[in-house]
C-alpha positions as CSV (number, residue, x, y, z in Angstrom):
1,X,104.5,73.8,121.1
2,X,103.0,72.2,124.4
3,X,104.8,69.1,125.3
4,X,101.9,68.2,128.5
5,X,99.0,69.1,129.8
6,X,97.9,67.3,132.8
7,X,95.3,68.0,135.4
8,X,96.1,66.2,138.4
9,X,95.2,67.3,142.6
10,X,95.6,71.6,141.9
11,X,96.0,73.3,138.7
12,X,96.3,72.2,135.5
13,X,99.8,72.6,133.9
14,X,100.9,72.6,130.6
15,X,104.5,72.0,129.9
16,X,105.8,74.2,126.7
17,X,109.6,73.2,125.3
18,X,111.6,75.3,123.5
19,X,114.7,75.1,121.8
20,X,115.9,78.4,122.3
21,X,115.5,78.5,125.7
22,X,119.0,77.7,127.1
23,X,118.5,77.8,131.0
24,X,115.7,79.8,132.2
25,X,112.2,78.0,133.6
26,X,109.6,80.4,133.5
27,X,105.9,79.5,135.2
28,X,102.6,82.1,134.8
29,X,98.9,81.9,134.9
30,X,97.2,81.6,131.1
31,X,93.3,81.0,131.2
32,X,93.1,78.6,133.4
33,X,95.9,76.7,133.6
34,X,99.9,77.4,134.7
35,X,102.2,77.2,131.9
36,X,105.8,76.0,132.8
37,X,108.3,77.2,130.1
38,X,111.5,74.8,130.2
39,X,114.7,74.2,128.1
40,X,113.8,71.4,125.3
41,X,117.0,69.5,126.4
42,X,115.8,69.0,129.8
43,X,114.6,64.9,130.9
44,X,111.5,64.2,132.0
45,X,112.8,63.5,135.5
46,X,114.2,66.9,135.8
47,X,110.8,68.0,134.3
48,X,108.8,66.7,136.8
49,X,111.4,68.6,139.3
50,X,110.7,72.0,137.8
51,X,106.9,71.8,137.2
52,X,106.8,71.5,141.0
53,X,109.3,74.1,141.9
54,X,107.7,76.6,139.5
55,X,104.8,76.1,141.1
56,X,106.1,76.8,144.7
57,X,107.4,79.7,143.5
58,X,104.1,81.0,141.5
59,X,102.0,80.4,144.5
60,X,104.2,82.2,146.7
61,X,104.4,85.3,144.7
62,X,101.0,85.2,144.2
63,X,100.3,85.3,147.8
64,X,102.9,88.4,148.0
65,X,100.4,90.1,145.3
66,X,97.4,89.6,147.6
67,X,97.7,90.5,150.9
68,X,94.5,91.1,152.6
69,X,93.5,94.2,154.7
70,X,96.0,93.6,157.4
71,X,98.4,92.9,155.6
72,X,97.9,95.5,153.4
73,X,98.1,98.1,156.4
74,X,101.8,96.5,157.3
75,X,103.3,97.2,154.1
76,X,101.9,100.7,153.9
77,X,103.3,101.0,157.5
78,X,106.7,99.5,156.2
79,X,106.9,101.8,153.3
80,X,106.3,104.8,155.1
81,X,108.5,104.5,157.6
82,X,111.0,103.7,154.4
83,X,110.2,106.4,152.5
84,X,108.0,109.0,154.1
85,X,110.1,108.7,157.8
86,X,107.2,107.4,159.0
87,X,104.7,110.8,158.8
88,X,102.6,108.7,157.1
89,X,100.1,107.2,159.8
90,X,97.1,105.4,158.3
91,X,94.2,104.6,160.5
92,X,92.5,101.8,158.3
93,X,94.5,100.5,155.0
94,X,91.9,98.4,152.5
95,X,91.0,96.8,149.3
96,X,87.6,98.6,147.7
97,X,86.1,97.2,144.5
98,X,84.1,100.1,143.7
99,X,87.1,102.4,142.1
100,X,87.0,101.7,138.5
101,X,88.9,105.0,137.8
102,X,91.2,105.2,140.4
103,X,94.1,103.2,141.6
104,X,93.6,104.6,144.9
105,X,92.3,107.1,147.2
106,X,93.0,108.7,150.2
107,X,90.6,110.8,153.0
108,X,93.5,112.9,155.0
109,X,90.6,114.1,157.5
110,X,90.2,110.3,158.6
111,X,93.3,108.8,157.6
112,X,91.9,106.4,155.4
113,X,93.2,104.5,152.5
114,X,91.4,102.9,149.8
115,X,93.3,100.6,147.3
116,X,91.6,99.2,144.0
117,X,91.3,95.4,144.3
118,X,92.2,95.9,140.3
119,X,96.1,96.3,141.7
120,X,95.6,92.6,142.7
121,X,98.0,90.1,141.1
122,X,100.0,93.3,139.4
123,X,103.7,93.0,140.8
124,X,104.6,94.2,144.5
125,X,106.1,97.1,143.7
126,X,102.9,98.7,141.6
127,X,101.3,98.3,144.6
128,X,103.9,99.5,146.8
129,X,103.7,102.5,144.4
130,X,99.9,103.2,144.8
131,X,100.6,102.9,149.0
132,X,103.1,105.3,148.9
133,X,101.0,107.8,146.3
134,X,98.0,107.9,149.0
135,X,100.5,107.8,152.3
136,X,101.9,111.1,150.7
137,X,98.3,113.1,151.2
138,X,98.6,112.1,154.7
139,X,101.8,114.4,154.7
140,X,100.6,117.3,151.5
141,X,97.1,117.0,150.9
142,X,97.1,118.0,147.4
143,X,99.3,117.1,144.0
144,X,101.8,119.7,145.3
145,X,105.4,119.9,144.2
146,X,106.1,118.6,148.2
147,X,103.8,115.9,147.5
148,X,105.4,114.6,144.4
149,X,108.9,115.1,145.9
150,X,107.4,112.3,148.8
151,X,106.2,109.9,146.6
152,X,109.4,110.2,144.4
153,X,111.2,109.2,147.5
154,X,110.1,105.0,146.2
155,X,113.1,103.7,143.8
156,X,110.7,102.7,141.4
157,X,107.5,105.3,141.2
158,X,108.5,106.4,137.3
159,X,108.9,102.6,136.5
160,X,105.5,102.1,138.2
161,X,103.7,105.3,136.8
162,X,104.3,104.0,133.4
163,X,103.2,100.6,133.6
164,X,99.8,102.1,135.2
165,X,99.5,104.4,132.3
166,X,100.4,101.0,129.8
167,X,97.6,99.1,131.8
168,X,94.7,101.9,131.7
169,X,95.6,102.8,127.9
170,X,95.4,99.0,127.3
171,X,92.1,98.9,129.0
172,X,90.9,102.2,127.3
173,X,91.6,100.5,124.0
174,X,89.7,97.0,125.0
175,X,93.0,94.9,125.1
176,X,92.9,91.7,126.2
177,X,95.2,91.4,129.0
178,X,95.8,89.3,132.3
179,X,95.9,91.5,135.3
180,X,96.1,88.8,137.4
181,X,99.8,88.2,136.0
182,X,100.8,91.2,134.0
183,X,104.1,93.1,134.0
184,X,105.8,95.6,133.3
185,X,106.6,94.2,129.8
186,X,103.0,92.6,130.0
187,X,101.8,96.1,130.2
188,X,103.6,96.6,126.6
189,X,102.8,93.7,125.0
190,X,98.7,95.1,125.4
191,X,99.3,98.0,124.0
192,X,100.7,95.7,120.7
193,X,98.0,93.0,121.1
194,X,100.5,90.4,121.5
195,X,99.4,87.1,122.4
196,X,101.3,85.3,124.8
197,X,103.9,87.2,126.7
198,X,101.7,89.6,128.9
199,X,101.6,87.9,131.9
200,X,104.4,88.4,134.8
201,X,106.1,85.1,134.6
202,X,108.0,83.7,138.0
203,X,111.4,83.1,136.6
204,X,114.6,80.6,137.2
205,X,117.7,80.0,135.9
């Protein structure tokens, strides 16, 4: 149950205690307001504390989850010179809100890349994931067996092909989700309509 809501200079927060959490603080977006998860033990003094270094920490991943165009050209140039030994070489790197079907795309005879501003707020490494999909058909043009071993090169492209598949089956079905904060596990609890755990929660011990 929420122990506070308050609305004070920035967002509003609402405080939820729970017994069974032992250590952990968790923070994530939910409608619009933050909600800081905290151990019920914990003093109102020491509350106070962790509402405000929760949301520190939110706002900084947040701003990890949204670069802009520029920045959005630096990582791709970061992750292919990572992963792709640097063959990958862009010319323009940007966010497009006119691919509703696509996470992606990529136009090898111009070297441009095209990135769905839906991938906004999903974690860093989706996104890095998408980069790295489109910087490989700078190197094989097609869905090749070369071009999969490239993008399969990233740690985490399986983990990041599946919660893609979670989110677009989620959408497919009318789910109600929150892109702006989902996970990996968010991308789960969609696909089982559950209510409160699909966001991507910034947490602490």
């Amino acid at each position: 149950m929420p122990t506070r809501a308050s609305a004070a200079e920035g967002p509003i927060v609402e405080v939820r205690r729970s017994r069974k959490r032992r250590r952990t603080v968790s923070a994530y977006r939910e409608d619009d307001r933050v909600v800081v998860m905290i151990p019920a033990r914990l003093s109102a003094k020491e509350e106070r504390e962790w509402v405000s270094k929760m949301l520190e920490r939110l706002e900084r991943s947040e701003r990890r989850r949204r670069p802009d165009d520029a920045g959005l050209k630096r990582r791709a140039a970061d992750l292919s010179n990572r992963y792709l030994g640097g063959l990958a070489r862009p010319a323009t790197v940007r966010w497009v809100d006119n691919q509703n079907s696509r996470w992606g795309s990529c136009t090898p005879a111009d070297r441009t890349i095209r990135i769905s501003t839906r991938l906004q707020g999903m974690p860093a490494w989706v996104i890095d994931y998408v980069l790295v999909h489109e910087l490989a058909h700078l190197i094989e043009s097609g869905h090749t067996a070369a071009f999969w071993g490239w993008v399969d090169r990233y740690p985490k492209a399986e983990r990041a092909k599946g919660f893609l598949e979670g989110v677009a089956c989620a959408t497919q079905l009318g789910l109600q989700g929150q892109p702006e904060d989902c996970s990996e596990e968010g991308a789960a609890a969609m696909l089982a309509s559950a209510p409160a755990d699909d966001s991507d929660p910034v947490t602490s011990a």
